[in-house]
ZAVO-636144 format. One line per field, with one value per residue (C-alpha): residue number from 0; residue in one letter; x, y, z. Coordinates in nm, 3 decimals, always signed. Last residue first. Layout:
i <- c(NUM ...) .
aa <- c(a ...) .
u <- c(X ...) .
v <- c(Y ...) .
w <- c(Z ...) .
END
This chain:
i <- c(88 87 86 85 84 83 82 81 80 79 78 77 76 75 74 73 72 71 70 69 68 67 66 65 64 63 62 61 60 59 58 57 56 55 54 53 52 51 50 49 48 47 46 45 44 43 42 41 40 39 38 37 36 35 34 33 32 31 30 29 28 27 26 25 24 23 22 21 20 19 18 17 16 15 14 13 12 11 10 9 8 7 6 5 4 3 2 1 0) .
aa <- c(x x x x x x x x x x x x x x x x x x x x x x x x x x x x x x x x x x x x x x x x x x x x x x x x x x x x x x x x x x x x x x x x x x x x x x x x x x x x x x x x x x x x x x x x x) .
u <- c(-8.802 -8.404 -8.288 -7.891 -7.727 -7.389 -7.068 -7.171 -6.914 -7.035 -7.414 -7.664 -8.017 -8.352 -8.724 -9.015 -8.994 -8.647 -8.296 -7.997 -7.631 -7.622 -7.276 -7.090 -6.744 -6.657 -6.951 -7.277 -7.615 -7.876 -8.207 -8.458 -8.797 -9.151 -9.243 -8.909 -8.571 -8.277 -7.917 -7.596 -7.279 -6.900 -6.895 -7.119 -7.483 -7.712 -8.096 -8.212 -8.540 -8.914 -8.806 -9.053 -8.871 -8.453 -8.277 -7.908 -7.601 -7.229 -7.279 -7.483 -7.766 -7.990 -8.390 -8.530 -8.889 -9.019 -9.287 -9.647 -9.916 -10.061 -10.031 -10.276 -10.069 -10.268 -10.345 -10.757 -10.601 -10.303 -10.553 -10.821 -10.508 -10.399 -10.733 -10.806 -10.985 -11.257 -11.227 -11.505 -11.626) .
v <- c(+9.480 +9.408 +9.384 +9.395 +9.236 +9.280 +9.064 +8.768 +8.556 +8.230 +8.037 +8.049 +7.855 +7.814 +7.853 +7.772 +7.411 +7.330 +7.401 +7.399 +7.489 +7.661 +7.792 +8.094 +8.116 +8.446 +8.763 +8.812 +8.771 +8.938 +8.887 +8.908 +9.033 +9.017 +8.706 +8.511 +8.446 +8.399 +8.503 +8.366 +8.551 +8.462 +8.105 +8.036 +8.034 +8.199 +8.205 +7.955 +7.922 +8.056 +8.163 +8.248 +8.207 +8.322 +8.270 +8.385 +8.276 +8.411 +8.782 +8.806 +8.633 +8.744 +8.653 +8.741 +8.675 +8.756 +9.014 +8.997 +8.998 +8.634 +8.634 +8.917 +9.229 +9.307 +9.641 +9.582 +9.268 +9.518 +9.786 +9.556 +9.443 +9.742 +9.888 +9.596 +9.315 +9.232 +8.927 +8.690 +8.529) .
w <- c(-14.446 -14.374 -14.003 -13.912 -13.653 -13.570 -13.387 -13.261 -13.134 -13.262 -13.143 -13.353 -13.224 -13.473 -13.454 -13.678 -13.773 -13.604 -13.640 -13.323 -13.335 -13.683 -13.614 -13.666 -13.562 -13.629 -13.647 -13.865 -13.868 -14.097 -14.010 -14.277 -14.250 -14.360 -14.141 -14.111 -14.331 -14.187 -14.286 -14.176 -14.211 -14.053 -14.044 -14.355 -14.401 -14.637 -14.672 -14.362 -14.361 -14.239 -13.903 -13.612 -13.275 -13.336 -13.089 -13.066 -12.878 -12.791 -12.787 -12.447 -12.511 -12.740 -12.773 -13.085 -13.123 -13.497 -13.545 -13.482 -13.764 -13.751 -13.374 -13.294 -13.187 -12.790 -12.749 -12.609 -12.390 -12.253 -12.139 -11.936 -11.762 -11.681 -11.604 -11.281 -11.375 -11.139 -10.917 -10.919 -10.602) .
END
């Protein structure tokens, strides 16, 4: 027996942001560790600033203690005391 979709559900598939245009995935937690799903490098790194490069923006961290604790492909893990982020188009 098929179930029919309800509006909600028919209303989030017809907004869905196709893949190739969404925005990074930051995931932040608390002020010790950062996610970042979607980077395309590494721009500047030191203890106290690291920028990343992704899809149309760069993310500007910066705080004490900054460390590049995991780097992959696509994603990468800070963890520091995290002070600010800042987003530049």
């Amino acid at each position: 027996m098929k179930r029919k979709k309800n509006k909600d559900e028919r209303g989030a598939r017809a907004y869905a942001i196709p893949p190739a245009l969404s925005a990074p995935c930051i995931e932040l937690s608390g002020n010790r560790e950062l996610l970042i799903e979607g980077s395309k490098g590494v721009l500047e790194y030191s203890t106290e600033l690291i920028r990343v490069n992704t899809v149309g923006i760069v993310i500007t961290v910066s705080g004490r203690g900054l460390n590049l604790r995991c780097i992959s492909e696509s994603a990468l893990v800070i963890d520091g005391f995290i002070t600010s982020l800042a987003f530049d188009a």
